[in-house]
C-alpha positions as CSV (number, residue, x, y, z in Angstrom):
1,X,37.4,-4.5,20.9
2,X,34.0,-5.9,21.5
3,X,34.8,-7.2,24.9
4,X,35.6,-3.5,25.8
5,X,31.8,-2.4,24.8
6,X,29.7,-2.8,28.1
7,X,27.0,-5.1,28.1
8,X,24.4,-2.6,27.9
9,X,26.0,-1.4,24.7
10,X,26.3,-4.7,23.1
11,X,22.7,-5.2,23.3
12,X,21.2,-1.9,22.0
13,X,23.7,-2.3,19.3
14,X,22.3,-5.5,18.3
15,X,18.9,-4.2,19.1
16,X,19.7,-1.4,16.4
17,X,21.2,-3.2,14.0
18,X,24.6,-2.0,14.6
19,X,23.7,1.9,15.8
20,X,24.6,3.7,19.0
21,X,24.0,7.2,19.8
22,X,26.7,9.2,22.0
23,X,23.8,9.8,24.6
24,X,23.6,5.6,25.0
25,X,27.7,5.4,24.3
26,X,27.5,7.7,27.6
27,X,24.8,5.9,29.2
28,X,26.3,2.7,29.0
29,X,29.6,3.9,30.7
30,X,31.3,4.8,27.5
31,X,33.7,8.2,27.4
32,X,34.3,10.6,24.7
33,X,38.3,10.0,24.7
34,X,36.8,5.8,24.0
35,X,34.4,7.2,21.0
36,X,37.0,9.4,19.3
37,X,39.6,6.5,19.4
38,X,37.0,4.1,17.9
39,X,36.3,6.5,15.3
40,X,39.8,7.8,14.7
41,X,40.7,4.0,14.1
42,X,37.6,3.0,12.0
43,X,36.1,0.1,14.1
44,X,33.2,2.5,14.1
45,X,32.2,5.5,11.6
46,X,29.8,8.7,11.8
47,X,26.4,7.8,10.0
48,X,24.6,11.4,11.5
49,X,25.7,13.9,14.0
50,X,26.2,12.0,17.2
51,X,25.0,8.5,15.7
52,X,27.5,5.7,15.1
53,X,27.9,2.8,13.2
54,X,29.2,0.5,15.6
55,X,31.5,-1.8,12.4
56,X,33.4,-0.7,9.5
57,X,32.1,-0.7,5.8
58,X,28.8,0.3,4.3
59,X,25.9,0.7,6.1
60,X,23.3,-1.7,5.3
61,X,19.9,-0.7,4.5
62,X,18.4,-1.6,8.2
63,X,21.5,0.4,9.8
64,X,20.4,3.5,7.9
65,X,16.9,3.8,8.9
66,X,17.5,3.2,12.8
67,X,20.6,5.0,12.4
68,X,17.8,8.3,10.8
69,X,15.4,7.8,13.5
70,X,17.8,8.1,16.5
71,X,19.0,11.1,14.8
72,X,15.6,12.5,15.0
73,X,15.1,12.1,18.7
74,X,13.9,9.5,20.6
75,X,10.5,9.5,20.4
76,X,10.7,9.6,16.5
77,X,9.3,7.3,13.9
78,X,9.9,6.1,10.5
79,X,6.7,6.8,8.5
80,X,5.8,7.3,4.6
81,X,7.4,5.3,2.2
82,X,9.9,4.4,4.8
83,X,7.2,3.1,7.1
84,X,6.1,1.4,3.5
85,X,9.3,0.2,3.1
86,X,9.2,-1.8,6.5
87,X,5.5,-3.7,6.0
88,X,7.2,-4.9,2.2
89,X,5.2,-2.5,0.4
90,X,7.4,-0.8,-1.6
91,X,9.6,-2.5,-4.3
92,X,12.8,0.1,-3.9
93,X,13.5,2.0,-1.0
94,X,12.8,5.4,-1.4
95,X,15.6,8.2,-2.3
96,X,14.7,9.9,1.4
97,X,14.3,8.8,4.6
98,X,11.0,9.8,6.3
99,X,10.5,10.5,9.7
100,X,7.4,11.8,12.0
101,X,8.2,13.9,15.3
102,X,5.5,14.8,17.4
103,X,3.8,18.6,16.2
104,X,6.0,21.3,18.0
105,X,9.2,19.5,18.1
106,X,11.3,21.6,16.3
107,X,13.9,19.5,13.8
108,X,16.7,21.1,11.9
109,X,17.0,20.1,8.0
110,X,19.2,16.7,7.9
111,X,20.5,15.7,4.9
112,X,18.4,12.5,3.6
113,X,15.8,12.8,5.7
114,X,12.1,14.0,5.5
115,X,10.5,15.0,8.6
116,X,6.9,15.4,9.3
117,X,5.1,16.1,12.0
118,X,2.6,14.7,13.9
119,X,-0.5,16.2,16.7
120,X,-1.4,12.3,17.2
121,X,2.2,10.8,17.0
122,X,1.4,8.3,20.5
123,X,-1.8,6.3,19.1
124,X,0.3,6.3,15.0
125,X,3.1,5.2,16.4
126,X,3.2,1.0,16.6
127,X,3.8,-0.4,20.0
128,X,5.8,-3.0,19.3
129,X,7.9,-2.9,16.2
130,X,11.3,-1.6,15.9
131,X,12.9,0.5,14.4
132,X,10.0,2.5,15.9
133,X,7.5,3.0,12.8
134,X,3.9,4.3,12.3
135,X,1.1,1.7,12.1
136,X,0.3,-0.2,9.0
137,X,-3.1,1.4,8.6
138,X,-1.7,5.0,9.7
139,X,1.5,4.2,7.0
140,X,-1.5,4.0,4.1
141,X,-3.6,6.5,5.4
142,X,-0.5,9.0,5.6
143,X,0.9,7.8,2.0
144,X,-2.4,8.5,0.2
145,X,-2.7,12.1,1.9
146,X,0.8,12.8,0.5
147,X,0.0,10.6,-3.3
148,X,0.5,13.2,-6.0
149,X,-3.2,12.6,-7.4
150,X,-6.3,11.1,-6.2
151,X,-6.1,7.6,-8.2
152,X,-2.8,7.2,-6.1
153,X,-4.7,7.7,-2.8
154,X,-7.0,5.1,-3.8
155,X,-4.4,2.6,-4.9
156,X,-2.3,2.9,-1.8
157,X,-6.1,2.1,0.3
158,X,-7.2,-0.6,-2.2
159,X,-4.3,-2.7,-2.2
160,X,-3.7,-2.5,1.6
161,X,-7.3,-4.2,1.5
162,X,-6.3,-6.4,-0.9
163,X,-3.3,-7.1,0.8
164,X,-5.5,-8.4,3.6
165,X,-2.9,-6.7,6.2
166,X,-5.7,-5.0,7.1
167,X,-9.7,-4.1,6.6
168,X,-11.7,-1.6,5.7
169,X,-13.1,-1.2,8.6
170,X,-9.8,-0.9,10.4
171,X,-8.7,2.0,8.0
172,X,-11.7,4.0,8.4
173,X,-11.5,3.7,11.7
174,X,-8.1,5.1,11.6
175,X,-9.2,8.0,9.3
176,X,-12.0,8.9,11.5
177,X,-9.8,10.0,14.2
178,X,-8.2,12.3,11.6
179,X,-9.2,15.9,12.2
180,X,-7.8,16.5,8.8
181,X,-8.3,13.9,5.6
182,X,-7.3,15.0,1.8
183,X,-9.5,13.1,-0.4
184,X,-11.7,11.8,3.2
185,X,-15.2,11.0,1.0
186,X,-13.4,9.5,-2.6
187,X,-11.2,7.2,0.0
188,X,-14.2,6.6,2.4
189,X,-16.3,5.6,-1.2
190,X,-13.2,3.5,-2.0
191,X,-13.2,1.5,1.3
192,X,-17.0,1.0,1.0
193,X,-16.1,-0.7,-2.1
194,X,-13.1,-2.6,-0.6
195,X,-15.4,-4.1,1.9
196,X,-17.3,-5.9,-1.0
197,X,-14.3,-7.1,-2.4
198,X,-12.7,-4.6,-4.7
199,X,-9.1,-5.0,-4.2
200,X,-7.9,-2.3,-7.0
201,X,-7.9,1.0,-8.7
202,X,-9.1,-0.8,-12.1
203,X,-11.7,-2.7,-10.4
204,X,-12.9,0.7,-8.2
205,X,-12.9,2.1,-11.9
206,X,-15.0,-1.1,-13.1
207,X,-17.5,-0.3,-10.7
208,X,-17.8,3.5,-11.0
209,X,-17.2,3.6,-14.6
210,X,-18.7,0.4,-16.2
211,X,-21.3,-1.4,-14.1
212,X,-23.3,0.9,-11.6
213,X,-23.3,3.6,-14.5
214,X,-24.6,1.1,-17.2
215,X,-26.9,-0.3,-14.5
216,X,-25.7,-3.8,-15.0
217,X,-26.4,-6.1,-12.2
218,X,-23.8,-6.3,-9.6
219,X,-21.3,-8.9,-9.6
220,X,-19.1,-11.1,-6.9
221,X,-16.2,-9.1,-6.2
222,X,-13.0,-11.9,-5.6
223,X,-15.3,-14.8,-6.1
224,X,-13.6,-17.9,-5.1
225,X,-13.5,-20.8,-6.7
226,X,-11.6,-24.0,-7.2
227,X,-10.2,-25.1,-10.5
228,X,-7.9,-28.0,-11.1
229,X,-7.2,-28.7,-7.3
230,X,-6.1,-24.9,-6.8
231,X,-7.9,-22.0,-5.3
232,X,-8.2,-19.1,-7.1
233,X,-9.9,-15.4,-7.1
234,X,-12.1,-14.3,-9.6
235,X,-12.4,-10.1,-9.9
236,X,-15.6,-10.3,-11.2
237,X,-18.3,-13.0,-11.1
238,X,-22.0,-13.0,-12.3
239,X,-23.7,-15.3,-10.3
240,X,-26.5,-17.4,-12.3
241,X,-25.4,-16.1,-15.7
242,X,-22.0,-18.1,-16.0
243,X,-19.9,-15.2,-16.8
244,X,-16.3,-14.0,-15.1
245,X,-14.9,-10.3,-15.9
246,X,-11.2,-10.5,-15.1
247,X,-9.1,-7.6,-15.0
248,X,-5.7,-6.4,-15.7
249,X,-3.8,-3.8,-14.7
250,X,-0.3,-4.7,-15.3
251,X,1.0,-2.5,-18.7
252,X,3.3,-5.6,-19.8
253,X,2.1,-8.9,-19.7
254,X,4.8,-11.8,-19.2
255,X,4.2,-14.9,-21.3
256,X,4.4,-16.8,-18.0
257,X,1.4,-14.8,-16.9
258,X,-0.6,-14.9,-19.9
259,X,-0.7,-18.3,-20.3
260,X,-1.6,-18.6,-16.5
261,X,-4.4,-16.6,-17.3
262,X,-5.0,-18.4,-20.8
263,X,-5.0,-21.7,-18.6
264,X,-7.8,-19.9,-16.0
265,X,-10.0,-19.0,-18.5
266,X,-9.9,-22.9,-20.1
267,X,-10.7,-24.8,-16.4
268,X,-13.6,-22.1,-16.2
269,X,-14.7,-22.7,-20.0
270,X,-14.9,-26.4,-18.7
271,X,-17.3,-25.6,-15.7
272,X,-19.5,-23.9,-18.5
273,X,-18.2,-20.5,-17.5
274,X,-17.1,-17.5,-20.0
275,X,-14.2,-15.2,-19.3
276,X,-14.3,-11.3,-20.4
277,X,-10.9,-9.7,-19.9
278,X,-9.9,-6.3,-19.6
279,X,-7.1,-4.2,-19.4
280,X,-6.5,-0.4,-17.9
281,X,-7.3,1.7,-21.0
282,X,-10.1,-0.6,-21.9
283,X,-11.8,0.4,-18.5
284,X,-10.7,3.9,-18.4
285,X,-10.6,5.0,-22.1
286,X,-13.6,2.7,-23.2
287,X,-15.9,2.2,-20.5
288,X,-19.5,2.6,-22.2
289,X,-18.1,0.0,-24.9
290,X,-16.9,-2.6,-21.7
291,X,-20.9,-2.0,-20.2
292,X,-22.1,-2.9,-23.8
293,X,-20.0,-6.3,-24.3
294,X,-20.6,-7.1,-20.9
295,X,-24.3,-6.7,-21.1
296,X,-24.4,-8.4,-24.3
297,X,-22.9,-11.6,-22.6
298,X,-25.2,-11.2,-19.8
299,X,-28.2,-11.0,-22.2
300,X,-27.3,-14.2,-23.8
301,X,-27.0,-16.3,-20.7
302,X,-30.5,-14.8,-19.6
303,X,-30.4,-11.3,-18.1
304,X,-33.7,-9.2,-18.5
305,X,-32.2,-6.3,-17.0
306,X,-32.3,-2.6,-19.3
307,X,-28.8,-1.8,-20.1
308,X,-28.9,2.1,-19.9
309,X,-26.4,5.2,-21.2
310,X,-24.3,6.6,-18.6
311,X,-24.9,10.2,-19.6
312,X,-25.4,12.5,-22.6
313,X,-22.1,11.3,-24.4
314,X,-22.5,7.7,-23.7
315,X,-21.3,6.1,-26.7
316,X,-23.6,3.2,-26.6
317,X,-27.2,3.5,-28.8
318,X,-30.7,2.2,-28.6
319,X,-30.1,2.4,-24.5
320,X,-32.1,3.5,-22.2
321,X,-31.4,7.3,-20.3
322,X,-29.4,7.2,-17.3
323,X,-31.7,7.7,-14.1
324,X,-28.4,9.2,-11.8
């Protein structure tokens, strides 16, 4: 049967993972009576109106999303979480397929898909990846716009940064050219972070909540180091006062990765360094209590500095008035 398929058609079915539109099918040489036979038999099957799955049995995951975009239209993209989905950023596919059209193309409802639209769909869209998707930096930027609350936003910008797929730099140069920006100054705040080195929400809520309030001294964001042979990041260092803050942000801690952690905090103990650790609710449910632990620590390895209350209901006493 395959020998029947035209050349041309053999290789933008392999191109597209197994997809051919009856536009190409026509294209290539192919007739209707030839399409409707193939079909009638089951060598190939009906994924959308006019798109084909040039095999039999279940379409695979990669068949699906070229076989949604070419359903679209030709100049159509993946974007969102299927744009995610692509650049290994999402653990599950999402439940919909999203595409972006350009603003003005008009696109009936289709059944599993999403569409958005676009005014700046030419400079998203990435030159050289297929299936066609938006860029990486345009994929974040368009994902936090569309997050359900602001600390989503920031998490999709922080770990894209932390990632180190891309820059900060590079995605606030992308959201510049964005007439329109939900959340444009907490995400422009949170890449001005990223570019010293905060690589997550909890860290972004560190420094917001805990250390610039508290006026504690400003500390190394993924300090590098080398313990046993191995390189390793440290969230938090305080340079000249021996003291790591590490935090976590996962809700259930393996054993494997407790004692990895258990086993960082002994090769820095060695080098004469001390390891706080923190978790999500200590940082966002007890942040004045965090500032006063830390400062203690910092006080006893020599810091002069005037730990101060973060407002009126700062829980910490015998501190000195907040000047913000």
């Amino acid at each position: 049967m395959s020998s029947e398929i035209p050349v041309a058609a053999r290789e933008l079915i392999g191109d597209q993972d197994g997809v051919l539109t009856l536009a190409q099918a026509h294209a290539c040489g192919l007739t209707d009576k030839y399409v409707v036979a193939a079909l009638r038999t089951g060598r190939w099957q009906r994924l959308h109106a006019g798109v084909y799955g040039v095999f039999s049995g279940p379409p695979p995951r990669p068949t699906q999303l070229w076989a949604a975009v070419l359903r679209v239209g030709p100049e159509a993209v993946l974007s969102h979480h299927s744009a995610a989905e692509l650049y290994g950023l999402l653990p599950d596919p999402a439940p919909a397929i999203h595409v972006m059209v350009s603003r003005g193309h008009r696109v009936a409802p289709i059944a599993g898909l999403i569409v958005h639209h676009s005014r700046r769909l030419a400079e998203a869209r990435h030159p050289v990846l297929t299936p066609p998707r938006t860029r990486f930096e345009e994929t974040i930027l368009d994902l936090a716009g569309a997050a359900r609350s602001l600390d989503d936003a920031l998490g999709w910008v922080l770990r894209a940064c932390g990632s180190r797929r891309t820059t900060p730099d590079r995605l606030a140069a992308a959201m510049a050219l964005r007439t329109r920006m939900r959340w444009r100054t907490e995400l422009a705040a949170a890449l001005g972070l990223a570019a010293e080195g905060v690589h997550s929400l909890l860290e972004f809520r560190y420094v917001r909540r805990v250390e610039r309030p508290h006026g504690l001294p400003v500390g190394a964001r993924q300090h590098r180091v080398v313990r046993v042979g191995q390189r390793q990041y440290q969230d938090i260092t305080y340079q000249g006062y021996g003291l790591v803050v590490e935090l976590d942000g996962v809700v259930a801690h393996p054993a494997e990765s407790r004692w990895h952690d258990v086993r960082r905090d002994n090769a820095n103990t060695v080098v004469r360094q001390s390891t706080l650790r923190y978790g999500w609710a200590d940082v966002t449910d007890r942040p004045c209590f965090v500032a006063g632990q830390v400062a203690a620590a910092l006080a006893a390895r020599g810091w002069t500095g005037v730990l101060r209350r973060c407002g009126g209901s700062c829980g910490l006493p015998g501190t000195a008035p907040s000047r913000t």
